[in-house]
N, C-alpha and C positions, 0 to 999 in steps of 0.2 A: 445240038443247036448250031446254028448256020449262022457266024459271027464275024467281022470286021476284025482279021487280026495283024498287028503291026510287029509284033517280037514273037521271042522264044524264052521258053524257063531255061534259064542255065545251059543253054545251047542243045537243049532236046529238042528231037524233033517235034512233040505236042505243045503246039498254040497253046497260048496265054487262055485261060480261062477268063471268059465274058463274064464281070462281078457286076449283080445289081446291090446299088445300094439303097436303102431303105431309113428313112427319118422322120421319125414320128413325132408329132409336135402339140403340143397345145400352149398357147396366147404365148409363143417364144418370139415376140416382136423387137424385142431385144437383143438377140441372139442367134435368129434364123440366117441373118446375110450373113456373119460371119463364119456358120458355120457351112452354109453353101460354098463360100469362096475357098474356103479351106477343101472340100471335096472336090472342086472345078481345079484347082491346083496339085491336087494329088499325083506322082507317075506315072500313070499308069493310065493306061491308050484306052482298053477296053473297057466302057463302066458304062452305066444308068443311074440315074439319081431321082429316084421318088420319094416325093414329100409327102407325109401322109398327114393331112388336116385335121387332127381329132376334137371339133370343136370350138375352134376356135374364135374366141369374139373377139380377137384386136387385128392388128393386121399383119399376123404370120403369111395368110395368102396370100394377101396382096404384094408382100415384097418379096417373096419365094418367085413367085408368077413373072418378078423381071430378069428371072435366072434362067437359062436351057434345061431344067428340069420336069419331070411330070408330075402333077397333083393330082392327089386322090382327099377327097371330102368325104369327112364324115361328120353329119347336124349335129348328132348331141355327144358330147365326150362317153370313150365306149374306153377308157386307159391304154397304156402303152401296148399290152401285151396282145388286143384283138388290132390297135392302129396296125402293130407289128405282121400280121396277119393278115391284112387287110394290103397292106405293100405288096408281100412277098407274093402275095396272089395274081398279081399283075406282074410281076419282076421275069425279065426274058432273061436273068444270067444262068450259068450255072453253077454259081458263088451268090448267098445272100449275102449280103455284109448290113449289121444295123450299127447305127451310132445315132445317139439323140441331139434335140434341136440347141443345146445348149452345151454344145463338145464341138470343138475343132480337129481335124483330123491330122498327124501328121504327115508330112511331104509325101512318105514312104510307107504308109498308113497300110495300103493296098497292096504294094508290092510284095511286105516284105508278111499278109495275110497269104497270098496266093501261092510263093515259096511251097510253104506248109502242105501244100494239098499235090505236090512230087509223090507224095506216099500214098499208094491208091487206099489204105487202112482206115486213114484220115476223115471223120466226119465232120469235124466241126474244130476252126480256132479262135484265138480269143489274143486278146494282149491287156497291159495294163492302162490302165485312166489315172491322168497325173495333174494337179491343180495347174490351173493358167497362170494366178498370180501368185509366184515363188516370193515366200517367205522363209524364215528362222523353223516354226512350225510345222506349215506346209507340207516339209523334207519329209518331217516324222511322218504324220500320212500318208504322203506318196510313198513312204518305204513301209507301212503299215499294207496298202492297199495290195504293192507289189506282191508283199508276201504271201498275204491271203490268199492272192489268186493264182500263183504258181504253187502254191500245197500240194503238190501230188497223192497227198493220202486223204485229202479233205472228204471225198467220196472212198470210203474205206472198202465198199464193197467191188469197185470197180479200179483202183488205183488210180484214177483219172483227174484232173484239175476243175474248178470253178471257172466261170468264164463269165464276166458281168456283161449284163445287156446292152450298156451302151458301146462296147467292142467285142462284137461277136461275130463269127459267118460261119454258114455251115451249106454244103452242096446242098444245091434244091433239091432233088431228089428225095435225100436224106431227110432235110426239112420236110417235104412234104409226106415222108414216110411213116416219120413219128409224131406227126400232127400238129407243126407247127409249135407258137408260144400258148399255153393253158391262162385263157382269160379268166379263169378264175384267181388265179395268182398275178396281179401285176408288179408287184415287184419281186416276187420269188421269181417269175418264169423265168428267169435265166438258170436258176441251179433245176429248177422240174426240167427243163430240156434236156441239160446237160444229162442228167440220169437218164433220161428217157431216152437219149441216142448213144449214151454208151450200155442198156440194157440192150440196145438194139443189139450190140456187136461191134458199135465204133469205136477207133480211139479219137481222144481230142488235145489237143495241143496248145500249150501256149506258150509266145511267142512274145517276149519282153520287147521286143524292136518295134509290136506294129503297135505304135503309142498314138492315141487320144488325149485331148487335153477338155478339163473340163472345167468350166466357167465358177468356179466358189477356190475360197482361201481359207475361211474364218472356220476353226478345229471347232468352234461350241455348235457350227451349223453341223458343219459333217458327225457329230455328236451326238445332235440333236435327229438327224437321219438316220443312224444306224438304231437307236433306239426306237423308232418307227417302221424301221424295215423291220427288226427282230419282233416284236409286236403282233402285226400284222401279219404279211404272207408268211414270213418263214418260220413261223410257231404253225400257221395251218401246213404248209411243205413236209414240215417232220410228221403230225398227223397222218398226212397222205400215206408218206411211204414207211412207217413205222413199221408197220407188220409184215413189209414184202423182205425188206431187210436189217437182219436180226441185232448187228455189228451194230449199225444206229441208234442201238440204246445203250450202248455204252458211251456213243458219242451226246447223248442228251443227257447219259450221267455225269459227263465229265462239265457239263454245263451248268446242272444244275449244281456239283458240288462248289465250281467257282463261284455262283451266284449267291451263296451261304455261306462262301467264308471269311468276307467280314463281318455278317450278322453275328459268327461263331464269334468273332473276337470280341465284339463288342458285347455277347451277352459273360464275356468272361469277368466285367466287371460287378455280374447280379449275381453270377452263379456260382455255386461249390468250385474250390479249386481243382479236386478230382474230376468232376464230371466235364469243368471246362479242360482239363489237359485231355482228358478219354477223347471231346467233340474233336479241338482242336488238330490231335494227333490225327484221328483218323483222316481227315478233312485234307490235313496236311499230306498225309500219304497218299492219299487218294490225286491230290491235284498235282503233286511229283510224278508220280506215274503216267496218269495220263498225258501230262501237257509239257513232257520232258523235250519231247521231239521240239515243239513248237518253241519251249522256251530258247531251245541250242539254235534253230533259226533266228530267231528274235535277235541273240546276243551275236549271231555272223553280220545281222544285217546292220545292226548297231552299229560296230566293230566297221564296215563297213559306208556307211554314211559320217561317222567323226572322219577318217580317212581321206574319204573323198573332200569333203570342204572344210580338212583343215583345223576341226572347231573342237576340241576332247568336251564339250558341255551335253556335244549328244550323246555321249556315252550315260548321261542320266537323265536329262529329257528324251530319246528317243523309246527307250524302255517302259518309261511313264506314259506317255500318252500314248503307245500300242498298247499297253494294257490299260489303259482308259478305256480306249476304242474296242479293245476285244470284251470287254467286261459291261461297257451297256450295251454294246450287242448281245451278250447272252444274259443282261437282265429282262432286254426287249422278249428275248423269246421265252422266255421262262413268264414272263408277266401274259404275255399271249397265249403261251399251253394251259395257264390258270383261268383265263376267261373265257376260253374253248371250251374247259372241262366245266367250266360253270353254267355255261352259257347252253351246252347239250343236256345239261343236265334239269337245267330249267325249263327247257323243251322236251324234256321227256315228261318231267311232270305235267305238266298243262296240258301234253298228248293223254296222259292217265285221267288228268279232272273232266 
């Protein structure tokens, strides 16, 4: 591609990569100019900025439409993951980058995505999303979120990291190789890609620096989200790739036994004391093992955030509410693999009557 270039990476001789970016929106009338301003601000010389209208009845278009960006309409809301698709279709970069209508991007947002792709290997990077209004709370979150998404084993079969949708890019090419976001999933499609272009052969990277902020503070919302997300796509996500890879049922064991073990303790007050020490113990053993790794993260990042501001109180809030946050996310998906399995199963019968 045949592109307007004003710098160099790191003093190599290949041009700067032309990055389209792509935001997809629905009724973000609230939110959409600031988060334009925040992309029109960004460092970075070479870029496109497509808005992608999914429906919207307030007036997201209308005050997008007084900014140098392109819009793309679409009448009846079709979710983030085909608006997403629907962008990148139109996008001349050879960098998509997506962030949604209601994230601001950092200064360095772009720069320091593009970095990243020096490595020809490189399919696709990601960075972390950090609450706009800093709280006490917040911290924990934003140090929750951090972690999640730099896991390197999170995709066990591939060693590779999570990369959430609203800071993501990946070469068009590659995009358009592996077939874009799966609108069947709109809020999984960020982890179905990431598999699906590291089955390709990619690796994917993430990059702490290329920071996104996003518009919520209050822990009972982000709470109340991840129990929605777990729920929904990403109880259908495991479905999907359950059979292709094997290693993933041990990671949906190690979920379903968190999801049980405080029903274990609590039936310890109805049941035999043998039988409750046999549940407990195994339970017990079974969530040390698996979640040992995660826990020793957990307690660096801890360890880590009292340090930085100061406070020794996060040393037992911060461990509380990331296992808040990691515990209804995997009640979300444990309660959503049960109404899948019910839900097909009620569909087979009605196929048989």
């Amino acid at each position: 591609m045949n592109h307007p270039q004003s710098n160099l990476v790191g003093g190599n001789a290949d041009p700067i990569p032309f990055i389209s970016i792509v935001v997809p929106v629905h009724n973000e009338e609230e939110n959409i100019e600031a988060c334009i301003l925040s992309l029109l601000n960004t460092e970075y010389p070479c870029k496109e900025i497509i808005v992608v209208n999914d429906g919207s009845t307030d007036k997201t278009a209308e005050i997008a439409a007084k900014y140098p960006v392109k819009i793309v309409h679409i009448n009846k809301k079709s979710g983030s993951a085909s608006a997403r698709n629907m962008g990148a279709s139109i996008a001349k970069g050879d960098i998509i980058a997506f962030i949604d209508g209601d994230c601001l991007a950092d200064r360095y947002w772009l720069k320091n995505l593009a970095a990243c792709y020096a490595n020809p290997q490189v399919g696709g990077v990601g960075g972390p999303y950090r609450s706009l209004k800093v709280s006490y709370l917040s911290r924990c979150i934003d140090s929750a979120i951090e972690g999640a998404l730099s896991l390197n084993g999170k995709f066990r079969e591939f060693k590779g990291p999570m990369l959430a949708g609203c800071n993501i890019c990946f070469r068009k090419n590659i995009f358009d190789k592996v077939g874009g976001f799966n609108s069947s999933l709109p809020t999984a499609g960020d982890n179905d890609i990431c598999v699906r272009t590291m089955r390709a052969g990619y690796a994917l990277t993430f990059e702490p620096k290329a920071i996104v902020w996003h518009n919520w503070s209050r822990p009972l919302e982000y709470l109340k989200c991840q129990f929605k997300w777990g729920a929904s796509d990403n109880a259908n996500f495991y479905v999907k790739h359950f059979r292709q890879y094997s290693r993933w049922k041990l990671e949906l064991l190690s979920r379903t036994l968190f999801v049980l073990l405080p029903f274990a303790l609590l039936a310890g007050f109805y049941l035999s004391a043998l039988i409750t020490s046999i549940v407990l113990i195994t339970l017990s053993i079974g969530f040390i093992v698996l979640f040992f790794p995660s826990l020793r993260r957990m307690l660096r990042r801890t360890i880590k955030i009292a340090k930085t501001y100061k406070n020794p109180t996060y040393l037992v809030t911060n461990p509380i509410l990331e296992l808040s946050v990691f515990y209804v996310h995997r009640c979300g998906t444990f309660w959503g693999l049960i109404h899948s399995a019910f839900s097909n199963f009620a569909l087979h019968l009605k196929r048989l009557w």
